[in-house]
N, C-alpha and C positions, 0 to 999 in steps of 0.2 A: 406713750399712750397708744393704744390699738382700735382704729375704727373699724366697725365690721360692716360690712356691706348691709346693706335693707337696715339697719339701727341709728344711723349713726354715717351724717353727710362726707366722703371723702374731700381729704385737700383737690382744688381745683385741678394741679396736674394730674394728679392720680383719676381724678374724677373724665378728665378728657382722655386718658387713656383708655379708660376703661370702657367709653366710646366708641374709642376709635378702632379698638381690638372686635367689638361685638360688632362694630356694622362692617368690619373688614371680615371676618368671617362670616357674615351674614351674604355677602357679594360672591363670598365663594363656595357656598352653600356647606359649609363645615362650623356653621354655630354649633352641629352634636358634640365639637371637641369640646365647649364649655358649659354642659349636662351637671359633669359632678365637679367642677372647678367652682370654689368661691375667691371673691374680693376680699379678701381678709386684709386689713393694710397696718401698718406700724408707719404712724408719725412720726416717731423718733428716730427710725432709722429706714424713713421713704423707702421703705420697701413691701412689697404683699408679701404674704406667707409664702404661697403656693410657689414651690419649686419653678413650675414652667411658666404663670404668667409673671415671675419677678424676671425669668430671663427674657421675655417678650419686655415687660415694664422695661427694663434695662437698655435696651436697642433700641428703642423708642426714643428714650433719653438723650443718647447719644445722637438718633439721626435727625432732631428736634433744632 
């Protein structure tokens, strides 16, 4: 199953990440990097679409 951002409530970790990445780039004044990136996430295999923020999601994971 694929929750999409603004439709449809992300799983909790997905959901604090998504968080955590917007007030971390908010502190560094580079929120313009996530302009055209969406939250697009697949339950099934805990992971976002988007190429760069699964490998942000990913490092996360790990330093978690």
């Amino acid at each position: 199953m694929i929750f999409w951002d603004g439709e449809n409530m992300l799983p909790e970790q997905a959901e604090n990440f998504k968080i955590y990445l917007k007030n971390y780039l908010i502190k560094l004044d580079y929120e313009y990097l996530l302009d055209e990136k969406t939250f697009n996430y697949d339950s099934v295999s805990d992971e976002f679409l988007d190429a760069d923020i699964q490998a942000f999601y990913h490092l996360w994971i790990i330093a978690a």
